[in-house]
N, C-alpha and C positions, 0 to 999 in steps of 0.2 A: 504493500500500500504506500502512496508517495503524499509525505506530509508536508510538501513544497507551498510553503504560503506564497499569494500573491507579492510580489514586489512592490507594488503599491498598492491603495485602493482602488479596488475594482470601480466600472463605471458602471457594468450591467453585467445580471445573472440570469439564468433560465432554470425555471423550476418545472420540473415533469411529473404530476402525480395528478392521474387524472381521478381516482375515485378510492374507496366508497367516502360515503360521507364522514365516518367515524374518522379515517385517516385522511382526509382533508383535515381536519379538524387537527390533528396532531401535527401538522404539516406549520398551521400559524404559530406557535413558537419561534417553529426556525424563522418564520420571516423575523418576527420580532428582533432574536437575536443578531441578524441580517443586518436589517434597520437603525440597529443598536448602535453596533462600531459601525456603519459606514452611511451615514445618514440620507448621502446627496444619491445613494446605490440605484440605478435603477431596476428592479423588479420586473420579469416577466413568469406567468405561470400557465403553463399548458394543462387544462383541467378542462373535466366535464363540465355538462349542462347544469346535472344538478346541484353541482361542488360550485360552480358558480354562480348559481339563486341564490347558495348559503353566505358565500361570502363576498356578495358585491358590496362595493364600499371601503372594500379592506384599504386603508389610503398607501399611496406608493406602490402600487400594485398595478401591473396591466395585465387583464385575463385572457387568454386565448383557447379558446371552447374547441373538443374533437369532440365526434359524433361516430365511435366507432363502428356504424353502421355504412358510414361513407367512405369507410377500407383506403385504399391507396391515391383514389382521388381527393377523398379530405384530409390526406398528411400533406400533398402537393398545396392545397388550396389553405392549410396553413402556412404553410412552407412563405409564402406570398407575403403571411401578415407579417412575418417576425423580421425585425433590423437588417437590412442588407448587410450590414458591417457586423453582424454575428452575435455573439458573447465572451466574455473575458471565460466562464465557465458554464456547464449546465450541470444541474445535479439531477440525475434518472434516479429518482424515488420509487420505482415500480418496476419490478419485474418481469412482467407477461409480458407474450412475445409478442402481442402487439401495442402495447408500448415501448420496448427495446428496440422496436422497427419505427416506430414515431421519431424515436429519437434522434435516428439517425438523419432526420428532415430539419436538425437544430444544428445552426452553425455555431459549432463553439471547438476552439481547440482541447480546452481541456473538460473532459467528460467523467465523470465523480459517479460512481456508481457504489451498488452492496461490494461486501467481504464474499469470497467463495461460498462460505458456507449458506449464506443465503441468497444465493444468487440461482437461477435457474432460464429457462428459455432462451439459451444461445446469449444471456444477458451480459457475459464477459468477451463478447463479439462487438458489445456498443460502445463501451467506456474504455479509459486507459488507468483510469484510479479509482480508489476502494475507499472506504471508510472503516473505521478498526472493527476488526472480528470480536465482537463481547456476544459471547452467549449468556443467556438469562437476561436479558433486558425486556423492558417495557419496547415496544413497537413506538411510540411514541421519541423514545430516549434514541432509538435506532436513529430515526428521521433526524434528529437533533444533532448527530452526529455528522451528518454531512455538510457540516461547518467549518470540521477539523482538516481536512486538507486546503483548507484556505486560510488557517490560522487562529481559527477561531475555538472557541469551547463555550456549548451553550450550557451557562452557568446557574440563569436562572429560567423556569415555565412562566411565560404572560401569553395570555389568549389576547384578551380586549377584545373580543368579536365583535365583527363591525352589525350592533342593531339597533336601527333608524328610532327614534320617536314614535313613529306613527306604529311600531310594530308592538312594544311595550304599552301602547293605550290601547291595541285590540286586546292584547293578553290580559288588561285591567280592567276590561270590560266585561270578561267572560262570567266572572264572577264579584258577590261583593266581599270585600277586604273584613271581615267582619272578626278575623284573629284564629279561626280556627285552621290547624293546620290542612295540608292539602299531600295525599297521596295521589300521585300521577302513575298512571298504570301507561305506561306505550307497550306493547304484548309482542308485538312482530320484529322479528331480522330479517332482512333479505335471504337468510340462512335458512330454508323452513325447518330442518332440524333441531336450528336450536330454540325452537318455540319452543314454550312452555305451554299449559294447558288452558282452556277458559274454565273450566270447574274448579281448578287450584289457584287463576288468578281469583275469581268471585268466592273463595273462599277467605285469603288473605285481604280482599278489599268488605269483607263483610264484619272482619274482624277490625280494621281500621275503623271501618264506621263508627262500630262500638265504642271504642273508645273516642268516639267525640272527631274523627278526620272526616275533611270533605275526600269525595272519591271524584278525580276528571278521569277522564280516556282521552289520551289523544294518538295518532297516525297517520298515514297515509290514504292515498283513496283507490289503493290495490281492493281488488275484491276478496283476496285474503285477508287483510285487513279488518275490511267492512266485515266478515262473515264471523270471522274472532271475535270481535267487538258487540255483535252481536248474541254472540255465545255466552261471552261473561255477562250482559247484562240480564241475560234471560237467565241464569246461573243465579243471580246475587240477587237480598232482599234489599238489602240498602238501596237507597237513589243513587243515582251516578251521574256525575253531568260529562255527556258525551261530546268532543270535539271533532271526534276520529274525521279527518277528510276537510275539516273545516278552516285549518290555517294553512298559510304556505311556509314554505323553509325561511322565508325571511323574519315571518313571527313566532318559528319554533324555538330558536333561543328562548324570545322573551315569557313562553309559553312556560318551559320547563324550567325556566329561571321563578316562576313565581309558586313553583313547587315545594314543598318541605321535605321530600323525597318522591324519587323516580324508579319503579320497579319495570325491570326491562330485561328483555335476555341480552346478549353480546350482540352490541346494534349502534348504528349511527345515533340514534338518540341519547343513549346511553352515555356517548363521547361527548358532544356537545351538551348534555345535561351538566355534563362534570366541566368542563371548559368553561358554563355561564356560574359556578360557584353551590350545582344543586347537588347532592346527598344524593347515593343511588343505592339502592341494593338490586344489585346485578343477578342473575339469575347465569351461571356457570357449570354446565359439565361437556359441553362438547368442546368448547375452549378454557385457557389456563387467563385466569382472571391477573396473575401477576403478570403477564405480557399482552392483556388483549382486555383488562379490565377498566375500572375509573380510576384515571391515571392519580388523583390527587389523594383519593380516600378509599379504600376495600375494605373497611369494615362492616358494613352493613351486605355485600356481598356473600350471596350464598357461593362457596367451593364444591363442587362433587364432582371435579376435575379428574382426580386420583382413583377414583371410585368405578368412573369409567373408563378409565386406563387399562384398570385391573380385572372389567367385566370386560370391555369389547376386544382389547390387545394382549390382555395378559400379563401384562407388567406395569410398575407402579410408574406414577408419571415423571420420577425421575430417573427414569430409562429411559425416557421418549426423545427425541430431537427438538429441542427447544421449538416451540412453534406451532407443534404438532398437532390437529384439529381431528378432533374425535366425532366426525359428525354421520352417528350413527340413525338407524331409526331407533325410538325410543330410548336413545340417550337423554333428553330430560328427564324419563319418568325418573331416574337417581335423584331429582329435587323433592324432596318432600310438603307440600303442603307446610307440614311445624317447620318443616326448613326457614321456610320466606317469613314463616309468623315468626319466629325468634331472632330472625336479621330486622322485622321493624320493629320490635322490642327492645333490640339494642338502639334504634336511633329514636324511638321512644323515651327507653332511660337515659339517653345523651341529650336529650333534650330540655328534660325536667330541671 
């Protein structure tokens, strides 16, 4: 790996990570620490559609949307948008092999890629430098490292997500401010495996009620989604007040930022719940919540990570390759019901 910093301050960088949501989300740090030491830098970031409804606004930033649907004619038709005069660097935050083929439609001499060990799709074909090999890190912490061949070391995590006014007054609309707390249930991952169930989410939110919590839903407007959402409420006796399908990603921050906690499996929501300052208990066993969890707090996090190691693989999860996604069928049912209830009773008793 070549820890050759720039000789001077760079003018301009290219960032490559075009999804999911959750690691976009991990991705703003680095710019921060970007920003940090080189203030006048300018910012370019090659990302999806969706990753850029999340974060328009980010300031110093210029967004440049692929549409992997549009294959070799939309990396050409990028190709168009980006500086004739290239980049001082790009960092290829993404592995898949069509992103590693994106990449090569980015003029930059020096191209900052993973360490071997995490590298895969011909991905050591596109870059000429690595970022250090640390196994067991947060995914978040990975991302953060592609700094250090430019000199850098990101020291400290700042999100500041860029979310407008007008998105924080929908979110304060939805309901009244009246001090009770609010459990947010978001249920789905683009993962369908690593759902959870609507019988055991409407059991854990019938329990919150009891104890005096408001219950929202909120999602997407997948008809997985909708159909989920519909499960648990027909599930559960408590009221619910339902969002599901009703905000866009620009007032999902301030949605889940007015949460007291966010129950969610391993999800974009999840990421960004934790990046706007909200308390999750993560719902964990097809992935390891120490590298794919809420980066800031895993307390209230259910684990039955190891649990499913030792059922689907056979071996405990530290045998597995750091990273390793156990996404079986019926790998949630290892969450138990009291699971979820004793992860909001710990941020029940943290609260008091």
């Amino acid at each position: 790996m070549s820890t050759n910093p720039l000789s001077s301050n760079p003018s301009s960088l290219c960032l490559l990570r075009l999804s999911a949501l959750g690691d976009v989300t991990h991705v703003v740090p680095l710019v921060r620490t970007l920003q940090h030491a080189w203030p006048r830098l300018q910012l370019h970031w090659i990302i999806d559609k969706g990753g850029q409804k999340l974060l328009e606004g980010l300031q110093g930033v210029t967004f440049h949307t692929y549409d992997k649907r549009s294959g070799l004619a939309g990396m050409r038709a990028l190709r168009a948008q980006l500086p004739e005069e290239g980049f001082d660097a790009l960092l290829q935050m993404q592995v898949a092999f069509r992103a590693n083929v994106l990449s090569a439609f980015v003029p930059a001499r020096r191209r900052i890629g993973y360490d071997r060990a995490r590298a895969k799709d011909l991905h050591g074909l596109f870059v000429n430098e690595r970022i250090p090999d640390r196994p067991g890190i947060h995914v978040l912490d990975a991302i953060g490292s592609f700094c250090e061949p430019l000199g850098l070391k990101q020291q400290e995590v700042v999100w500041n997500l860029p979310v407008p006014d007008s998105a924080r007054d929908w979110a304060h609309a939805q309901w009244a401010d009246d001090g009770a707390p609010v459990l947010m249930i978001s249920p789905c991952s683009s993962h369908v495996r690593r759902n959870w169930y609507p019988d055991r989410y409407a059991a854990v939110a019938d329990h919150a009620a009891a104890r005096g919590w408001r219950i929202v839903l909120c999602g997407g407007r997948s008809e997985l989604e909708r159909s989920t959402t519909d499960a648990i409420l027909a599930a559960m006796n408590a009221p619910a007040l339902d969002l599901v399908g009703k905000d866009t990603l620009k007032q999902l921050p301030a949605l889940l930022e007015r949460a007291d906690l966010v129950m969610t499996p391993d999800s974009g929501p999840m990421h960004i719940a934790n990046a706007m300052g909200t308390k999750v208990l993560g719902l964990h066993a097809a992935s390891n919540p120490l590298r794919s969890g809420p980066y800031s707090d895993v307390r209230y996090c259910v684990d039955r990570y190891d649990a499913a190691a030792r059922k689907f693989l056979g071996k405990d999860a530290q045998a597995l390759k750091w990273g390793t996604k156990i996404e079986f069928d019926g790998v949630m049912e290892l969450i138990s019901t009291s699971d979820a209830i004793d992860a909001f009773e710990r941020r029940v008793a943290d609260q008091a």
